[in-house]
C-alpha positions as CSV (number, residue, x, y, z in Angstrom):
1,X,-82.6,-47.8,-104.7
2,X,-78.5,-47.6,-105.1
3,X,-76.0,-48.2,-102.5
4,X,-75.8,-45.1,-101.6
5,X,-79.4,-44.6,-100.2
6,X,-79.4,-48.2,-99.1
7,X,-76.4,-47.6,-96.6
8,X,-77.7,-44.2,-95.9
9,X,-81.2,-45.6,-94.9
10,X,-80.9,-49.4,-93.8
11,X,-78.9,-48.6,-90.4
12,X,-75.7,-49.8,-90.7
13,X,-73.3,-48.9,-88.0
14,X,-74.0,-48.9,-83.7
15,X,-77.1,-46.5,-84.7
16,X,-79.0,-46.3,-81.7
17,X,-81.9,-48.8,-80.1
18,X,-85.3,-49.2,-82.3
19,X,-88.7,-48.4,-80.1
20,X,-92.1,-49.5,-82.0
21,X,-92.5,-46.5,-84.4
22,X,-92.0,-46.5,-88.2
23,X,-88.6,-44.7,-89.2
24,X,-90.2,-41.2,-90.0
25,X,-91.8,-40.9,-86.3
26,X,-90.5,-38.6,-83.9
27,X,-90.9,-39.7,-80.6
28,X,-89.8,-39.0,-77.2
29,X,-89.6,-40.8,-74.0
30,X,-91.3,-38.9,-71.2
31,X,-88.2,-39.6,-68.3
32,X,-85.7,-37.9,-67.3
33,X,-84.0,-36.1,-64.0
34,X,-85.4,-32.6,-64.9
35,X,-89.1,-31.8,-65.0
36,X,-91.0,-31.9,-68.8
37,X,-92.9,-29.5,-69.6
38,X,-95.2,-29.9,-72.1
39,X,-99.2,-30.0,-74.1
40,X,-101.2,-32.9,-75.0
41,X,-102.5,-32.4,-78.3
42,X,-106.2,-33.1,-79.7
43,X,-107.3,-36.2,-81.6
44,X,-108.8,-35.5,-85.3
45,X,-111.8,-34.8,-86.0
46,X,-113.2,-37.2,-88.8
47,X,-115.7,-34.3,-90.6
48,X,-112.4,-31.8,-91.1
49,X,-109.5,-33.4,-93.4
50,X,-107.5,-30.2,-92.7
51,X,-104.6,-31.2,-90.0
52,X,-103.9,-28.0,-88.7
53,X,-107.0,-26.9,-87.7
54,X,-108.9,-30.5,-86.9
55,X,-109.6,-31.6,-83.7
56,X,-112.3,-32.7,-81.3
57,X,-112.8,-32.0,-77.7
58,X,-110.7,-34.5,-75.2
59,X,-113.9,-36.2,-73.8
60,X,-117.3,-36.3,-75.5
61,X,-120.7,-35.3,-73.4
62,X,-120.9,-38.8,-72.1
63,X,-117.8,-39.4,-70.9
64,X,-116.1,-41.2,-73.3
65,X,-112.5,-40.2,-74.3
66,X,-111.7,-39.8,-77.7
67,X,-108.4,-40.6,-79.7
68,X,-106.1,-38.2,-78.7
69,X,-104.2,-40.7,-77.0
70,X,-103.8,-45.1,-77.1
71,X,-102.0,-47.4,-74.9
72,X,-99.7,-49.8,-76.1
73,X,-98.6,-52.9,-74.4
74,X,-94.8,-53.2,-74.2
75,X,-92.1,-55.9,-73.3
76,X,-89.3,-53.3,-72.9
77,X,-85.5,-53.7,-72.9
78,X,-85.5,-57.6,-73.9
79,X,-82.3,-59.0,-74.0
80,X,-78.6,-59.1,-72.9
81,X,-75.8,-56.5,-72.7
82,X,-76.6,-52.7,-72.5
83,X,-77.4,-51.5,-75.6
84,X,-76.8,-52.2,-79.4
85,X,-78.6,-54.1,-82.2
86,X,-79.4,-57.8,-81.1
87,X,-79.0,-57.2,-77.5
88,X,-81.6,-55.1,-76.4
89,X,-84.5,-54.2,-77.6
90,X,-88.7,-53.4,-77.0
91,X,-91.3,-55.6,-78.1
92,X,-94.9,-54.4,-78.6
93,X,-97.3,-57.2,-78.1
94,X,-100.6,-58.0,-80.1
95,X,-102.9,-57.4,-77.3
96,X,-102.5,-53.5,-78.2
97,X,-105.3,-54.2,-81.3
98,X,-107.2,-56.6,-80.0
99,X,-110.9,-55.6,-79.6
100,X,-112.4,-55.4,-76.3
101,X,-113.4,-58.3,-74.9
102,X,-112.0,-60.5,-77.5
103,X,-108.8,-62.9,-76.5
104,X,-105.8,-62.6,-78.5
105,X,-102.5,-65.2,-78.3
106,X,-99.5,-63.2,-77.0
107,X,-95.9,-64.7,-78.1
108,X,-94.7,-62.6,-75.2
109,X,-97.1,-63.3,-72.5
110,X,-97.0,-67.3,-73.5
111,X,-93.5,-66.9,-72.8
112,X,-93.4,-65.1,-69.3
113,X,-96.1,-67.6,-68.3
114,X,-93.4,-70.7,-69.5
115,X,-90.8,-69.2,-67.9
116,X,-92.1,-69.0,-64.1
117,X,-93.4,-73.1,-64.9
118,X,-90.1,-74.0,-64.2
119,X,-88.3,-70.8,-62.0
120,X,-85.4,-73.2,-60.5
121,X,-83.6,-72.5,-64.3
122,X,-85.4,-69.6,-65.9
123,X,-85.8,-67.0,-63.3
124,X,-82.6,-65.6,-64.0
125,X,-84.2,-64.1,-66.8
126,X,-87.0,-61.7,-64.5
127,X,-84.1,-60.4,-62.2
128,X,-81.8,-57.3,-62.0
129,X,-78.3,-57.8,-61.5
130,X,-76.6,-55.5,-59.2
131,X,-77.7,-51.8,-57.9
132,X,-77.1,-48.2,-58.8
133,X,-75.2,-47.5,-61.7
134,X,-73.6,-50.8,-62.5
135,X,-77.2,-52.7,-62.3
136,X,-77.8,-54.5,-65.2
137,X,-81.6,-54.8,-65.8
138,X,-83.6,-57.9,-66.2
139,X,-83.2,-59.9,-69.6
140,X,-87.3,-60.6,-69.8
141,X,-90.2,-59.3,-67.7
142,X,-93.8,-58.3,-68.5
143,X,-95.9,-56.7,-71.2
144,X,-96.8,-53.7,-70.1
145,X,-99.0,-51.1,-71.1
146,X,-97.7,-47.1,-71.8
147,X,-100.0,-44.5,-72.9
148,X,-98.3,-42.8,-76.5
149,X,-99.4,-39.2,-76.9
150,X,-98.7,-35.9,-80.0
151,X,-96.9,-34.0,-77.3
152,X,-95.1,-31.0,-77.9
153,X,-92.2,-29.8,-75.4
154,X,-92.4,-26.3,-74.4
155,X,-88.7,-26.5,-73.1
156,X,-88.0,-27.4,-76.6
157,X,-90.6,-25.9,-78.8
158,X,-88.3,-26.2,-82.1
159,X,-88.1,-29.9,-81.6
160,X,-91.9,-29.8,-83.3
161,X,-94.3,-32.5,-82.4
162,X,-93.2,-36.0,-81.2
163,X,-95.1,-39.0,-79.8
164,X,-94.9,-38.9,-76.2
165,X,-94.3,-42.4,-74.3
166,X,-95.1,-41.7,-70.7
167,X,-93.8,-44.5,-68.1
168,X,-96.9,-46.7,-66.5
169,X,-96.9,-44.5,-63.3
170,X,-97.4,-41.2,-65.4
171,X,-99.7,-43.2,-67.0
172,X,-101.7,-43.7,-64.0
173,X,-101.4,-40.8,-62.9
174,X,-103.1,-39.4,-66.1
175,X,-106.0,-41.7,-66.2
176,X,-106.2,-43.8,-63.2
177,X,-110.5,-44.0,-63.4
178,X,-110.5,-42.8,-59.7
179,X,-107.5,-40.4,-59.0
180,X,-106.2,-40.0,-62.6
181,X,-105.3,-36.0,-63.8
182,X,-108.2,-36.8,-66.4
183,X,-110.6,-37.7,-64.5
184,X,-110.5,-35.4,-61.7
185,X,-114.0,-33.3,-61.3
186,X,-115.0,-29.8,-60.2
187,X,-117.5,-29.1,-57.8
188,X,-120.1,-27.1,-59.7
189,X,-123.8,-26.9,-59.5
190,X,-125.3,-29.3,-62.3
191,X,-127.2,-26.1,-64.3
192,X,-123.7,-25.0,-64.6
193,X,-122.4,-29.0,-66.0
194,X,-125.6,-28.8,-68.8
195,X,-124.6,-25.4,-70.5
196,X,-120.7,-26.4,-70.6
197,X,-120.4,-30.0,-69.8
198,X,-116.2,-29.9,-69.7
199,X,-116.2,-27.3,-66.6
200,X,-116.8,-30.4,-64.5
201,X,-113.8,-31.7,-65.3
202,X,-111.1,-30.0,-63.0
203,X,-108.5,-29.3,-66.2
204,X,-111.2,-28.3,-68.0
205,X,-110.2,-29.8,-71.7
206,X,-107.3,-31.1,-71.2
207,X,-106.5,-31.0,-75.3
208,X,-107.7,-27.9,-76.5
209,X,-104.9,-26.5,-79.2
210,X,-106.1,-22.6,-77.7
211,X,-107.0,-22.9,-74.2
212,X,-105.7,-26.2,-72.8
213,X,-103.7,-26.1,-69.4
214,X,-99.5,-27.4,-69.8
215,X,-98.7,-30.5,-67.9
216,X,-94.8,-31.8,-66.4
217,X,-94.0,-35.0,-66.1
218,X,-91.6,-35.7,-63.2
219,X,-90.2,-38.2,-61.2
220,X,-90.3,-38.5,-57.7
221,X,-88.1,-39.0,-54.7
222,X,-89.9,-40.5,-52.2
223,X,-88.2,-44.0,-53.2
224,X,-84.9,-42.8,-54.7
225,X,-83.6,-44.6,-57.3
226,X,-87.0,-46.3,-57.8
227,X,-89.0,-43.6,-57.7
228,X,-92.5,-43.1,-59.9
229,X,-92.8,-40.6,-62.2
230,X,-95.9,-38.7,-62.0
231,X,-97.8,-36.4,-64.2
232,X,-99.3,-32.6,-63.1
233,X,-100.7,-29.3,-64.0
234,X,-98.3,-26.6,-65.0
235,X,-98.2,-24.3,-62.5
236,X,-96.2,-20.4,-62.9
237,X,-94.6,-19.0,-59.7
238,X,-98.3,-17.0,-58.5
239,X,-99.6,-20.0,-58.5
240,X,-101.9,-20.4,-61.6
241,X,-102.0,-22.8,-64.7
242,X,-99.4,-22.4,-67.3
243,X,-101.4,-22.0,-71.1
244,X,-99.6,-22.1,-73.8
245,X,-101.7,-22.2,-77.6
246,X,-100.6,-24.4,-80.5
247,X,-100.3,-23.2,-83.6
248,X,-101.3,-24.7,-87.3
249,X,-97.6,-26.3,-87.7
250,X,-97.6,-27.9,-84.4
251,X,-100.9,-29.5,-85.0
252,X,-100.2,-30.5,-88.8
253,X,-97.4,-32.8,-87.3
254,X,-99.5,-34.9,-85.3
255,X,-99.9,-38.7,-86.1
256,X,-103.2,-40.0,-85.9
257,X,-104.2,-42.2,-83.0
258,X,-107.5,-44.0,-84.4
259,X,-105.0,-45.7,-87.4
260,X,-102.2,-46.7,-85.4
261,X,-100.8,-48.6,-88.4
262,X,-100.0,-45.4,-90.2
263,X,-97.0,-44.6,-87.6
264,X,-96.6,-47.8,-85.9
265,X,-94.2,-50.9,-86.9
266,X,-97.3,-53.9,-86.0
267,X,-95.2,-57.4,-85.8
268,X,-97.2,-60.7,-86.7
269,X,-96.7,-63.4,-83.9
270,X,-94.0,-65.0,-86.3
271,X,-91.8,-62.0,-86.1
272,X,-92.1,-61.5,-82.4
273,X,-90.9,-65.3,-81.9
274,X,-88.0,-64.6,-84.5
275,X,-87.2,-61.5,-82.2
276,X,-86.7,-63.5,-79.4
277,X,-84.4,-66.2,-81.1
278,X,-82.2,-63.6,-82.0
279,X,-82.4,-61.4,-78.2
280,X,-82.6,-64.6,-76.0
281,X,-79.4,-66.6,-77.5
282,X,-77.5,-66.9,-74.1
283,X,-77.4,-70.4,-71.7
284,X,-79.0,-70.6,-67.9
285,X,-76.4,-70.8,-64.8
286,X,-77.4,-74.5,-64.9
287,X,-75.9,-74.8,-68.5
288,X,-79.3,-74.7,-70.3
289,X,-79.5,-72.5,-73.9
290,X,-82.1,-70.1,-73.7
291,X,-83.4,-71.6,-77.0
292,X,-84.3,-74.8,-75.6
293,X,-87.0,-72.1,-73.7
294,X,-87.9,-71.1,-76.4
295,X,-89.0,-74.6,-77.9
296,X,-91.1,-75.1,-74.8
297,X,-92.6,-71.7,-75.3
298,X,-93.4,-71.9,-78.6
299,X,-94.0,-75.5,-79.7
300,X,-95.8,-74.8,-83.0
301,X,-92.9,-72.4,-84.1
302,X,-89.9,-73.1,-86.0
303,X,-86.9,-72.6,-83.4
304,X,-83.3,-73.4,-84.3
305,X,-81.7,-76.4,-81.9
306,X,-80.0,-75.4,-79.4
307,X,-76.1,-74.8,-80.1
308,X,-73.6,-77.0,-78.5
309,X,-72.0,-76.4,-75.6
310,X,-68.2,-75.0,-75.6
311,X,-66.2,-78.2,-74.5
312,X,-65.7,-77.6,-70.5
313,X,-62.4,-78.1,-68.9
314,X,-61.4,-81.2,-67.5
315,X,-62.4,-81.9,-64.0
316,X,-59.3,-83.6,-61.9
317,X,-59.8,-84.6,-58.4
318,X,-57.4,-83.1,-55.9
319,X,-54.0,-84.9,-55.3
320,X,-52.6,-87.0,-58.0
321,X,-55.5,-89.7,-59.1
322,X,-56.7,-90.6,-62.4
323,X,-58.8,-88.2,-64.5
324,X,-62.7,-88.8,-64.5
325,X,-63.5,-91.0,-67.8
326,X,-64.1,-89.1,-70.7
327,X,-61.7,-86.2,-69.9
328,X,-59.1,-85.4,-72.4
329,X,-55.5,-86.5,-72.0
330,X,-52.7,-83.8,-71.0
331,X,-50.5,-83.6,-74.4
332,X,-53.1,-85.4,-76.3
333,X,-54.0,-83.5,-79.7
334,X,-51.5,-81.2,-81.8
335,X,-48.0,-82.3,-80.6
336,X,-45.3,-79.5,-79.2
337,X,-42.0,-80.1,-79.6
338,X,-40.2,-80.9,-76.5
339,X,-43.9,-81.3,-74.7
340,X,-44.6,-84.5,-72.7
341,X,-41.5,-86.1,-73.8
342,X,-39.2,-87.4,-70.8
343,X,-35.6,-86.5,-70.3
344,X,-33.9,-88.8,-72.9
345,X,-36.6,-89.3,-75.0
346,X,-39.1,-91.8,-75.3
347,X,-42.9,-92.0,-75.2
348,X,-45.0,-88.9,-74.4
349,X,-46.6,-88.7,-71.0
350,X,-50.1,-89.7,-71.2
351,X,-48.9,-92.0,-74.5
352,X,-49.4,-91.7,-77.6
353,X,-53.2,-92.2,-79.1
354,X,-54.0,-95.6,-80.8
355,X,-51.5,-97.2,-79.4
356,X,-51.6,-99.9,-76.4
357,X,-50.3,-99.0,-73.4
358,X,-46.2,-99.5,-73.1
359,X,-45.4,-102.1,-69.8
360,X,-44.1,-100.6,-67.2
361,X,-40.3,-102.0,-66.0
362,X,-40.4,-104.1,-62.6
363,X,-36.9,-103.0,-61.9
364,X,-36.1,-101.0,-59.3
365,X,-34.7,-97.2,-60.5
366,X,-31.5,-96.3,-59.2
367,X,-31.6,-93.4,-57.0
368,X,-29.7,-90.6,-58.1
369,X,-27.8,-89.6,-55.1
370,X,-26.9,-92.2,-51.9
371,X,-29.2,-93.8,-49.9
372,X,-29.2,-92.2,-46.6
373,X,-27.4,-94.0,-44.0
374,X,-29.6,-96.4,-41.5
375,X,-29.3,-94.6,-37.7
376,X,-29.1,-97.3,-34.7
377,X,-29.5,-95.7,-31.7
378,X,-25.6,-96.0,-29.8
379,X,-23.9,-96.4,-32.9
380,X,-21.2,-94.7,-34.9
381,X,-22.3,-92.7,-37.6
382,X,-20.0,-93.8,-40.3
383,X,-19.7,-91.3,-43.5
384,X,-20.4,-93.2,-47.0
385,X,-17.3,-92.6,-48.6
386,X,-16.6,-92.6,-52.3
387,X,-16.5,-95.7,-54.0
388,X,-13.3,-97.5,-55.6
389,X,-13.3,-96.9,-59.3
390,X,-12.5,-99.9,-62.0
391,X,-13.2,-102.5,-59.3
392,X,-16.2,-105.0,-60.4
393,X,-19.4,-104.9,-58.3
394,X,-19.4,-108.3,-56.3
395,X,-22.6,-109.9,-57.6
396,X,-24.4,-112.5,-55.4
397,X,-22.2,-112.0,-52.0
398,X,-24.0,-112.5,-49.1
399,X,-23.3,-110.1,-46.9
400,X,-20.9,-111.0,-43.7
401,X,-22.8,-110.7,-40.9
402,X,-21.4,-109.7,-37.2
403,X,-18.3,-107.6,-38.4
404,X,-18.6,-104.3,-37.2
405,X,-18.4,-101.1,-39.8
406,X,-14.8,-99.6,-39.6
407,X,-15.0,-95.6,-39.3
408,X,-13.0,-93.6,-41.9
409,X,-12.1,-96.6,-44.7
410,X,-13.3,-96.7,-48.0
411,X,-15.6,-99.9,-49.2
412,X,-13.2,-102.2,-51.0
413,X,-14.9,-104.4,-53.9
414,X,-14.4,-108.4,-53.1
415,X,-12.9,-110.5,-55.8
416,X,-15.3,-111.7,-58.6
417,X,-15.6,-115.4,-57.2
418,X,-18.6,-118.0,-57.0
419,X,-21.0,-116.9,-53.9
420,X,-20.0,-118.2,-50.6
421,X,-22.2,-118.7,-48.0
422,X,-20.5,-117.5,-44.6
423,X,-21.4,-119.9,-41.6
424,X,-23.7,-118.9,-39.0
425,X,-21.9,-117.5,-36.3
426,X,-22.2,-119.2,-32.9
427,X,-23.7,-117.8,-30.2
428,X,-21.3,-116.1,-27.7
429,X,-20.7,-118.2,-24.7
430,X,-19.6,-116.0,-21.5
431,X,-15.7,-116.4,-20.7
432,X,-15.3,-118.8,-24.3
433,X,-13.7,-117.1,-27.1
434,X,-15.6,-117.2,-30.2
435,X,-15.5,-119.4,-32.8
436,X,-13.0,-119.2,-35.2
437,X,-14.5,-119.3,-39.3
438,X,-13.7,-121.6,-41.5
439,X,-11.1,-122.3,-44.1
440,X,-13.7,-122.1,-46.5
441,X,-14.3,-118.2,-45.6
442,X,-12.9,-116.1,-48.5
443,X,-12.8,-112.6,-48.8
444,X,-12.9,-110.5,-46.3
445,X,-14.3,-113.8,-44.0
446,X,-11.1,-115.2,-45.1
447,X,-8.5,-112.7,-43.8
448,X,-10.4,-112.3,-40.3
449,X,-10.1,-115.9,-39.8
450,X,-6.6,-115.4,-40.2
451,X,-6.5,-112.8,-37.5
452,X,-5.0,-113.4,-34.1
453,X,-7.8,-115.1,-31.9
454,X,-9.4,-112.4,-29.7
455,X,-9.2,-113.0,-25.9
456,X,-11.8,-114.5,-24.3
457,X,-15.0,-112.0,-23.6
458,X,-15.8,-110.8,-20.5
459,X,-19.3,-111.6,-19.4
460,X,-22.0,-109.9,-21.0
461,X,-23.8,-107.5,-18.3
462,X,-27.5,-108.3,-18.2
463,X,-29.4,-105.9,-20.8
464,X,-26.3,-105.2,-22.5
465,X,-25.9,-106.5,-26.5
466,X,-23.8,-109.6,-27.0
467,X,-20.4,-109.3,-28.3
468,X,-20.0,-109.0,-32.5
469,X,-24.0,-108.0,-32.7
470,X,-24.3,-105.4,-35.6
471,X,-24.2,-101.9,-34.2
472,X,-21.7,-102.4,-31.4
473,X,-19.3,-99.9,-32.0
474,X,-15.6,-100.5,-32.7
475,X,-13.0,-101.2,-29.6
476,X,-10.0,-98.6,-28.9
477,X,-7.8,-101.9,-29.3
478,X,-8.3,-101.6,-33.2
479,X,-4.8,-100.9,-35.3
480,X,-5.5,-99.2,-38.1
481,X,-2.1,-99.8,-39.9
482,X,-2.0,-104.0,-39.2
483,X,-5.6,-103.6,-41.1
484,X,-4.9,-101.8,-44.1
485,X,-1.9,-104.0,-44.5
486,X,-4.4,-106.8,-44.9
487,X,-6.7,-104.5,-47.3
488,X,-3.7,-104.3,-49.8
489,X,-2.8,-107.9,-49.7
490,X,-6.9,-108.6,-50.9
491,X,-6.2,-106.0,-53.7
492,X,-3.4,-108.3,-55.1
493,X,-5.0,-111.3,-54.6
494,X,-8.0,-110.4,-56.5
495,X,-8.1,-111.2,-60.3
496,X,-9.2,-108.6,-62.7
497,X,-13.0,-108.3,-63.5
């Protein structure tokens, strides 16, 4: 076979969802909103090879049914997603052939039965999602069994035969032993039963191609959206039962029931497990791929490992502490220009891999703009004012205690001389003047030493700070001009850092 009839017949492109048939098998699902309309048709019978004019009655004299119908068992929908090849699709389990009364393995049924031994992770798999029109059906559920029929539409007569799949309510409804449409009896003396034995059955026979009665299939409302469909006599608006006779060409298209493998795609246990490798390829809430299910299911099958896991992100406690071990390091991997690096250059944030850590500096950063000013309740707010530029930092200098901050001068930079520690003032006596500093002060020690001597204090009132305590704020006796005077003199007197 070329290319040609290769792409025309293997199904490439969206196509549409694959049921259980054989490609050459019409078939039609019996749903819908509207009502169907439609005839059952008649098994074969084995003595005539002719198509269009073979068939048996629906039921033999002792009650048995014979082939115009067989009930698969179904898995339907398996899968993900809403449609499309590998996402959904309906399984048809082995327990369809099996003989009566013998046991068969079921890939599908083992797998159901696994699933609900361990429900806390895999019973996510049995549920809907969501209601009405955005509900996404269950990815798994049970086998179930349909009843496949030759049906024949009468709202759509040119459509030809197809093989009906009725739901498992309208299945129920058709041959439930005790209120099943089938099965449903007439009243009738037993004389009557002997010379005809199909007028005890209430639709008489149900398959016969000239005289059988039409059915619809319909769903009902009692439960809405959930509601069962249900299968019923044909009835015409007096009342009576809709016939309607099939002809030789609508008989001749019928598949045959009793060889099921003529029309019907029969997957070995191998294939169904493959199937579900391919439909079942997501991961639990929990984290878990579907495929380690899988291995638990089927133990004795071949199932591909599990694939890894997409790596996670990076979980980082609130506020500013270390990342848990293991996480990945911001910046780490493929380097950005200009990412991670600090203003100025240097080492990435997060460093740089293989490389020991870099020691961190004990020093002290320089803030960028001016400490703020210490506040002592009573005091003077003085402004910082700008510092003197070109004069040399004084390095070392312990800092002159007791001499009160002067409001509206600029800080002058001391002379670069060999630290001097200023003598401890004495306490203040009441009524003694205090003591006068040394000849050793320099600085600005040195020029208030030289200052007049202040008048002798007035005694200190109780609860009130003592005279030259930091914080007292400055006197209205204080010249301003007699001070600066002093100022400029330091400035010449100082040598040149």
């Amino acid at each position: 076979m070329g290319l040609n009839d290769q792409v025309k017949n293997g199904g490439i492109g969206r196509g549409t969802r694959k049921f259980i048939f054989k490609d050459h098998v019409k078939y039609e699902h019996m749903t819908g909103k509207d009502a169907m309309i439609f005839r059952i048709l008649p098994a074969f019978d084995p003595n005539n090879p002719d198509p269009g004019t073979s068939f048996v009655p629906f039921a033999l004299p002792d009650g048995a049914l014979t082939d115009w119908a067989m009930l698969v068992h179904i898995n339907r929908f398996v899968g993900h997603g809403k449609g499309g090849y590998g996402s959904r699709k309906d399984l048809l389990s082995p327990k369809t052939f099996a003989l009566t009364g013998t046991d068969v393995f079921c890939p599908l049924d083992q797998l159901f039965q696994t699933i609900n031994t361990d429900p806390n992770t895999w019973s996510y798999l049995l549920e809907d999602v969501g209601e009405g029109k955005g509900k996404i059906r269950a990815a798994y559920g049970r086998t179930i069994p349909h009843l496949i029929a030759n049906t024949w539409n009468l709202n759509q007569p040119t459509l030809g035969t197809q093989v009906g799949v009725f739901t498992k309510s309208s299945t129920d409804s058709l041959l439930d032993p005790k209120e099943g449409l089938v099965f449903q009896r007439n009243n009738i003396p037993e004389e009557v039963i002997q010379q005809n034995y199909l007028l005890q059955y209430a639709v008489g026979d149900l398959t016969d191609p000239n005289t059988g009665p039409a059915l619809t299939c319909q769903k009902g409302e009692a439960q809405g959206e959930y509601s069962k469909y249900h299968v019923n006599l044909a009835l015409d608006n007096t009342q009576q039962i809709v016939r309607r006779a099939l002809d030789q060409a609508v008989m001749s298209q019928r598949q045959n029931m009793s060889t099921p493998a003529e029309f019907i795609n029969i997957p070995t246990e191998e294939e169904l497990v493959e199937e579900l490798i391919i439909l079942l390829n997501g991961r639990s809430p929990s984290g878990i791929h579907e495929h380690s299910l899988l291995k638990l299911a089927f133990p004795n099958f071949r199932i591909p490992d599990p694939p890894a896991a997409l790596g996670g992100m990076s979980t980082v406690p609130s506020g500013f502490g270390a990342p848990p071990a293991g996480a990945p390091v911001a910046g780490a991997g493929v380097p950005v220009a200009g990412a991670g690096v600090p203003v100025g250059g240097g080492v990435p944030v997060g460093g740089v891999p293989g490389m020991p850590p870099v020691p961190q500096s004990t020093v002290a950063p320089v803030p960028i703009n001016p400490a703020p000013a210490v506040t002592v309740p009573g005091a003077v707010t003085v402004p910082a004012a700008a510092p003197v530029v070109g004069v040399a930092p004084v390095v070392g200098v312990a800092p002159v205690v007791g001499v009160a901050p002067v409001v509206g001068v600029a800080p002058v930079a001391a002379p670069a001389v060999a630290p001097v520690t200023a003598p401890p003032l004495a306490a203040p006596t009441a009524g003694v003047a205090p003591a006068a500093p040394t000849a050793e002060a320099t600085g600005v020690a040195a020029n208030m030493a030289a200052a007049p001597a202040a008048a002798p204090a007035a005694p200190a009132a109780p609860g009130a700070p003592a005279a030259g305590v930091p914080g007292e704020p400055v006197g209205e006796g204080f010249n301003e001009a007699d001070f600066m005077t002093k100022v400029e003199g330091l400035k010449t007197q100082a040598p040149q850092a």
